[in-house]
PASEBA-1860 file (N, C-alpha, C; in nm, 3 decimals):
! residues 54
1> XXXXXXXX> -4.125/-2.578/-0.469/-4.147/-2.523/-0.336/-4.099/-2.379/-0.330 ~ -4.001/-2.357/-0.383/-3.926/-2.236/-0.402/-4.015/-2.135/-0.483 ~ -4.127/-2.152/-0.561/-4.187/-2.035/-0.617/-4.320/-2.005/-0.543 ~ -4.344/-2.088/-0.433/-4.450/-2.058/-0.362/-4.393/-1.944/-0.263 ~ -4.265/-1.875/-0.227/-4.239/-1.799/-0.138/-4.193/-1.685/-0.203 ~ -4.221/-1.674/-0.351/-4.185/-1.557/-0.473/-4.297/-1.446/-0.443 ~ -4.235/-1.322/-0.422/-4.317/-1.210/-0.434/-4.405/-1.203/-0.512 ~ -4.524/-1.182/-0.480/-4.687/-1.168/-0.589/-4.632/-1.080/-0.664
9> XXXXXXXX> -4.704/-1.037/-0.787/-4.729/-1.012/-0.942/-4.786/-0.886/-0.824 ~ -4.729/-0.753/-0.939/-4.791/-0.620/-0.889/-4.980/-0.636/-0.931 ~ -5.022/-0.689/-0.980/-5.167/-0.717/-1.016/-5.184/-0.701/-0.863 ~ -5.177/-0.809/-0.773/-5.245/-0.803/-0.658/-5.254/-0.681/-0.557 ~ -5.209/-0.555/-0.610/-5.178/-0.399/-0.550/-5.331/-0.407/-0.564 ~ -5.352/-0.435/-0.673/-5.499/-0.379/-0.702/-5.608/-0.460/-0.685 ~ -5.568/-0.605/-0.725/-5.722/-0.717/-0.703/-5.715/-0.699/-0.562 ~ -5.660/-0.718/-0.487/-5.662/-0.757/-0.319/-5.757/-0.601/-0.277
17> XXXXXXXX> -5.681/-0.490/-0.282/-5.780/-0.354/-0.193/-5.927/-0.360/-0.281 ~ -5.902/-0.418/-0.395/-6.059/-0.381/-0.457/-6.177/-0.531/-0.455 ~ -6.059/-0.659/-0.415/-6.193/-0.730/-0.359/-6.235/-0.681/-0.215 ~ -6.145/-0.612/-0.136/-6.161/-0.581/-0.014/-6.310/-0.483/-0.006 ~ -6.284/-0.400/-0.095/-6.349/-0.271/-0.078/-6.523/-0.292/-0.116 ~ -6.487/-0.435/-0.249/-6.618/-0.471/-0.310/-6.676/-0.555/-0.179 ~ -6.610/-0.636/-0.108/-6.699/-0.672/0.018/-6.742/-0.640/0.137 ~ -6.678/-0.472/0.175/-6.721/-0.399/0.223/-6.863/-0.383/0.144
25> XXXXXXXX> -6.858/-0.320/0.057/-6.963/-0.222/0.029/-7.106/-0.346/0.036 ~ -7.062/-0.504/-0.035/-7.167/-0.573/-0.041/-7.247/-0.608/0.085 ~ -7.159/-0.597/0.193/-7.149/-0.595/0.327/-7.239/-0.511/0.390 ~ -7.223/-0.369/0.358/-7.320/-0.261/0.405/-7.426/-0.268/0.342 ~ -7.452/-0.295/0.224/-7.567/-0.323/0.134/-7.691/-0.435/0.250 ~ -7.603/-0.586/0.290/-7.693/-0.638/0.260/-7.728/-0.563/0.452 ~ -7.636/-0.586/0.525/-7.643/-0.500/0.684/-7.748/-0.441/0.656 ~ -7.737/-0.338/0.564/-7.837/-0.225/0.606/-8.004/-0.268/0.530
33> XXXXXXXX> -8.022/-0.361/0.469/-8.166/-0.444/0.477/-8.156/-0.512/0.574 ~ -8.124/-0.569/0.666/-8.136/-0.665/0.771/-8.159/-0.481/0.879 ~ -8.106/-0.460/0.889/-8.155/-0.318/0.991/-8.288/-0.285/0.967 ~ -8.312/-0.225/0.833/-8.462/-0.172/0.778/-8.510/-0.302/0.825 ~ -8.546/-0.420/0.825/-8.647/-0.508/0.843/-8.609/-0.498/0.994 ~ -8.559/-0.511/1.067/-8.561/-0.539/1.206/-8.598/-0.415/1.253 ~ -8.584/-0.305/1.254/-8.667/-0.143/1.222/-8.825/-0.177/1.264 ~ -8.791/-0.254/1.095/-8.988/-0.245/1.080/-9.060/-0.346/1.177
41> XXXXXXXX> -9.018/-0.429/1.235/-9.048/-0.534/1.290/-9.068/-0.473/1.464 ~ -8.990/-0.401/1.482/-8.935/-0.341/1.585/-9.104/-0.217/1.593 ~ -9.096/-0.161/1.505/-9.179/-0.008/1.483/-9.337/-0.098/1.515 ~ -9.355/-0.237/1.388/-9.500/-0.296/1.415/-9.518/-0.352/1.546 ~ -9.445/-0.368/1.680/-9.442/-0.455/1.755/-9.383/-0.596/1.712 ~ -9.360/-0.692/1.634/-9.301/-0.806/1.665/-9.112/-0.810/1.682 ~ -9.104/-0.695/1.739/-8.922/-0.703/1.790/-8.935/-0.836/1.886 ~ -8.799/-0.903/1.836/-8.764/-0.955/2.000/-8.737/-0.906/2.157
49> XXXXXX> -8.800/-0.808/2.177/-8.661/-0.711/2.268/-8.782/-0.800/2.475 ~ -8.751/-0.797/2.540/-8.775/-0.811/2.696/-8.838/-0.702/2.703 ~ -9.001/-0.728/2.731/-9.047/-0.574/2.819/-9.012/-0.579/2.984 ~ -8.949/-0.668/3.061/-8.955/-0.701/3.177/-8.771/-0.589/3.176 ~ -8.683/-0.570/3.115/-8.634/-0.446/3.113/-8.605/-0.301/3.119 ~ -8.713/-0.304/3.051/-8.754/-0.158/3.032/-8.771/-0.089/3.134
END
């Protein structure tokens, strides 16, 4: 029980900000295809959007 409350291994300085950073970036990757298609969808007419708004 006692080594589960032992300070992490300096390794995790580095795995932890760089899985962080790698799921950012995979993050914006896939975001920004889901934008371009909703864009295009948007540009051809089939957006979801309310014309009773406008």
């Amino acid at each position: 029980m006692g080594e589960l409350l032992q300070t992490p291994p300096v390794t995790h300085v580095v795995y932890i900000p760089a899985v962080i950073i790698v799921g950012i970036i995979i993050g914006f990757i896939i975001g920004r295809k889901a934008g371009v298609k909703e864009g295009q969808a948007r540009f051809l007419g089939a957006g979801n959007e309310d014309d009773d708004l406008l």
